[in-house]
C-alpha positions in Angstrom: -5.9 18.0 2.7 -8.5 15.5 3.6 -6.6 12.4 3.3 -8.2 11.6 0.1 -6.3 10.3 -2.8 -8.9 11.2 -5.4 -9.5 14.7 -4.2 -5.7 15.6 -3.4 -4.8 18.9 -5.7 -1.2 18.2 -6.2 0.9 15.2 -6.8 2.5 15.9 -3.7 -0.5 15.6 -1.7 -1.5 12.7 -3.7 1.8 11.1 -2.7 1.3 12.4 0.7 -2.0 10.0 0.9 -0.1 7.1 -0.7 2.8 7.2 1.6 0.3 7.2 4.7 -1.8 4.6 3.2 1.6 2.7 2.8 2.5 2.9 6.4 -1.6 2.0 7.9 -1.3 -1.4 5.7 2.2 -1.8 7.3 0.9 -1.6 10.7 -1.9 -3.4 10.2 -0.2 -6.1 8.8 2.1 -6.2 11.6 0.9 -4.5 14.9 3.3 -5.0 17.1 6.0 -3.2 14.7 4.5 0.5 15.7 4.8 -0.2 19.4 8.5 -1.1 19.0 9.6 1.4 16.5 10.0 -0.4 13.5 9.3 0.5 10.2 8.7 -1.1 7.2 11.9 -1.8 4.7 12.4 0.3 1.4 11.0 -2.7 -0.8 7.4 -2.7 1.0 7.5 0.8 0.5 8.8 0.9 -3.3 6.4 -2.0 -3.9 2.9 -0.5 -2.7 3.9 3.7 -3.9 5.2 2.0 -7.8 2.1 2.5 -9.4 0.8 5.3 -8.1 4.5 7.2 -9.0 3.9 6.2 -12.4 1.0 7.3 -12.5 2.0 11.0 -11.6 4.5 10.4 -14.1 2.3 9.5 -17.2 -0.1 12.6 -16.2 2.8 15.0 -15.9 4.3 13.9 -19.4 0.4 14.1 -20.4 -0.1 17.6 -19.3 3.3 18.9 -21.0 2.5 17.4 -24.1 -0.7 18.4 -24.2 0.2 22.4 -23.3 3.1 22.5 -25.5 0.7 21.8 -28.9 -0.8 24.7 -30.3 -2.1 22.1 -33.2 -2.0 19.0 -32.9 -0.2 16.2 -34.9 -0.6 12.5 -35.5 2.7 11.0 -33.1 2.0 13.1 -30.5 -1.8 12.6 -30.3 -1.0 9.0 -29.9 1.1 9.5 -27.0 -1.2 11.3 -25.8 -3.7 8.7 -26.2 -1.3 5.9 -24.8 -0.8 8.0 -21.9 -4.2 8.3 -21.2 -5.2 4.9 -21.7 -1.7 3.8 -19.1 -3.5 5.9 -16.3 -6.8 4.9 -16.9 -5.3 1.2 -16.2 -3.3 2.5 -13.0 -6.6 4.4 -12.0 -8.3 0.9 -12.1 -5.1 -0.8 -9.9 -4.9 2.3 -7.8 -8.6 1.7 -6.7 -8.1 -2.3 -6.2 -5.1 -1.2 -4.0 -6.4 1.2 -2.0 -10.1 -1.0 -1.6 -7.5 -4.1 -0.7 -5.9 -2.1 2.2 -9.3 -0.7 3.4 -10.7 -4.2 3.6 -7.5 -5.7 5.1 -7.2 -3.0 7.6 -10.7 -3.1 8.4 -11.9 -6.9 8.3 -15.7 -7.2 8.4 
């Protein structure tokens, strides 16, 4: 693994990026916290890894729906279509997120 959300092969991996990513915005929003040992509290962490779980949830629900038609139907075409169109919206907030730590962590 690279580190790289949009290359990661597995939604574990993906998660794997997100929880690092988590814990580099953490510290750079408070510095002094990795010298003494603290880590950040199960709301910071629930807040920033929320969209990008549901995300891994909507594609997973996707990709079952999707293998489990041999034709196809009406209902659960539009599911599928509502499902694509949810990630499409948390691949747009995923990419504002992770651009928002990059710049925080990095200040020009």
């Amino acid at each position: 693994m690279n580190g790289s959300y949009l290359t990661a092969d597995t939604p574990k991996a993906r998660l794997a990026v997100v929880f690092k990513s988590a814990m580099e915005l953490y510290y750079s929003l408070h510095p002094s916290h990795r010298y003494l040992g603290f880590f950040p509290d199960y709301s910071f962490i629930e807040n920033y890894i929320g969209i990008f779980v549901d995300r891994e949830i909507d594609n997973g629900a996707q990709k079952a729906l999707e293998a489990s038609i041999a034709g196809t139907s009406e209902p659960v075409e539009a599911t599928i279509r509502e499902l694509k169109r949810r990630n499409a919206e948390r691949d747009k907030e995923i990419a504002q997120q992770l651009n928002l730590r990059s710049d925080e962590a990095h200040p020009s």
